[in-house]
C-alpha positions as CSV (number, residue, x, y, z in Angstrom):
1,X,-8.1,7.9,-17.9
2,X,-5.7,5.7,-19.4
3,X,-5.3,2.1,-19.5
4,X,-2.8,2.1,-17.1
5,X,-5.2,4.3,-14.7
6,X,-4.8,1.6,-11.4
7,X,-7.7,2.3,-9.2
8,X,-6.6,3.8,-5.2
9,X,-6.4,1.4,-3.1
10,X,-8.0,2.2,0.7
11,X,-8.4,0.5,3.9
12,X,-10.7,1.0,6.6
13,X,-10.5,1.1,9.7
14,X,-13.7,2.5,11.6
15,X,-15.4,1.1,14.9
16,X,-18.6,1.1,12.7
17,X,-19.6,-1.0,10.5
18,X,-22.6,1.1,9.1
19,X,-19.7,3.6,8.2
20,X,-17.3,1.2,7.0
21,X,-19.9,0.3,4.7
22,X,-20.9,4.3,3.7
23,X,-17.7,5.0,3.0
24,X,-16.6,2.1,0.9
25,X,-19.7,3.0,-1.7
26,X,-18.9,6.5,-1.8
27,X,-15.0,5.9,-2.6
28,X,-16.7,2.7,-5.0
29,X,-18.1,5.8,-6.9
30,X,-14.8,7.6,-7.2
31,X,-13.1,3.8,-8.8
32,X,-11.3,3.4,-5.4
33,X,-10.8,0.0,-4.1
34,X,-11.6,-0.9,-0.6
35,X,-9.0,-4.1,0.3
36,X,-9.7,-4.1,3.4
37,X,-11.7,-3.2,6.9
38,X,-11.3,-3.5,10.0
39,X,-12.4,-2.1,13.6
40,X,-10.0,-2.8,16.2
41,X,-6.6,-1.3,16.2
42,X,-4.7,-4.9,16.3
43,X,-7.2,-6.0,13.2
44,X,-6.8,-2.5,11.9
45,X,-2.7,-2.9,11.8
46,X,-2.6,-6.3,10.9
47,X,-5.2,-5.4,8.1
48,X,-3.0,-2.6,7.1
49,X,0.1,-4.5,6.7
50,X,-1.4,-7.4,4.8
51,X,-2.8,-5.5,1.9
52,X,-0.2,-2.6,1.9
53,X,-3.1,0.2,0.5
54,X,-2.3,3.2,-0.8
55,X,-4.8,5.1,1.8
56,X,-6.1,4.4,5.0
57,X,-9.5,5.9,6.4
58,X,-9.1,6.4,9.8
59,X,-11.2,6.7,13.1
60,X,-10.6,8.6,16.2
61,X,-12.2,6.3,18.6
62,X,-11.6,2.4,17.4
63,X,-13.1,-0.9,19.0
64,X,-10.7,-1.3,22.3
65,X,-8.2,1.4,21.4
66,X,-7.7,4.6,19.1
67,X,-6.5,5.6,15.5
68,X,-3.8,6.8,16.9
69,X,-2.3,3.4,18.0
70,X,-2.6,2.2,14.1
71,X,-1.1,5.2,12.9
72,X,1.7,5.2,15.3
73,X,2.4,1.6,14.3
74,X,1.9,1.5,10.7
75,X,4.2,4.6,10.0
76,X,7.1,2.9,11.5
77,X,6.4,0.2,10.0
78,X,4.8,0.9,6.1
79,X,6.1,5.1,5.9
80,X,4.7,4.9,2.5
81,X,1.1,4.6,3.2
82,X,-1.1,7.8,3.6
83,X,-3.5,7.9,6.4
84,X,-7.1,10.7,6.1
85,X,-8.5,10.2,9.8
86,X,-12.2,11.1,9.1
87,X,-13.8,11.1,12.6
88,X,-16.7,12.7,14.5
89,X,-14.0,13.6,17.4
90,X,-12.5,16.1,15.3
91,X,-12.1,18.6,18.1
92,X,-8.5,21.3,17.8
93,X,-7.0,18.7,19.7
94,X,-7.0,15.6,18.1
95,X,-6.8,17.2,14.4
96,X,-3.4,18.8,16.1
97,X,-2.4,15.3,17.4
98,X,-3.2,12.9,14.6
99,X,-1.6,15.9,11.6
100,X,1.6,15.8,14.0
101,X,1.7,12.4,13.9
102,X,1.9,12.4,9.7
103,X,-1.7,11.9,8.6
104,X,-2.5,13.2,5.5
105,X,-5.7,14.9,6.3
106,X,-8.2,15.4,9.2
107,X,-11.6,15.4,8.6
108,X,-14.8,15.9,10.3
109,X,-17.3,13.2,10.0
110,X,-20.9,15.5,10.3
111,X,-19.4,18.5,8.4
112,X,-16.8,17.1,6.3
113,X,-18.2,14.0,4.5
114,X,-18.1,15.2,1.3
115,X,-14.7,15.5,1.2
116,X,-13.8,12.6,1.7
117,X,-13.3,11.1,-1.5
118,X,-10.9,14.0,-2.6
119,X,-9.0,13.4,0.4
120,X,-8.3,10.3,-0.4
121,X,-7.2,10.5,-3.9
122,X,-5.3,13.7,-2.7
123,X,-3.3,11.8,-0.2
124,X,-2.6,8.8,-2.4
125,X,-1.2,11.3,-5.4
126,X,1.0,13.0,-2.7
127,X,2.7,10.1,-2.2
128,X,3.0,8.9,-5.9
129,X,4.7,12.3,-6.2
């Protein structure tokens, strides 16, 4: 890594904050930075917008509303930043829905986990590219 390696930046936005918390150790062990967490979709998009991360972390089912709602929103409004919904509502469906609507990657929450960290980085070199 060089000097100028600048760590990922990621947001989260989960309904859980036992999750939140999982997740933000296991990207802390990849040097990925979490600015931010949230667990409504208004906190979630305000969130989003104020620290402009490279990656969001996104749930399915959010405090009061859906992931979808924050990903409609912050596409129009921030393109540039890269959404990995990682939910345990992961059913043909939703994965169809959420994809279409430009996230990154879709991942399951019980069978997918492990993944998640290379998701992420993944997502955030696509759009460096």
């Amino acid at each position: 890594m060089s000097a100028l390696h600048v760590p990922v930046r990621v947001f989260l936005a989960d309904d859980s904050a036992l999750i939140r918390s999982r997740v933000a150790a296991m990207l802390g062990v990849n040097e990925m930075t979490v600015v931010g967490q949230a667990e409504t979709p208004q906190e979630s998009i305000d969130g989003i917008l104020a620290t402009a991360p490279d990656v969001v972390v996104l749930d399915v089912q959010l405090d009061g509303g859906s992931g979808l709602q924050v990903l409609r929103a912050v596409r129009r409004a921030a393109p540039q930043i890269a959404f990995v919904v990682f939910s345990n509502n992961a059913g043909p469906a939703y994965r169809k829905r959420y994809l279409r609507e430009g996230a990154a990657r879709f991942l399951d929450k019980s069978t997918e986990s492990d993944q998640l960290a290379q998701a992420v980085a993944g997502a955030s070199q696509h759009l460096a590219h």
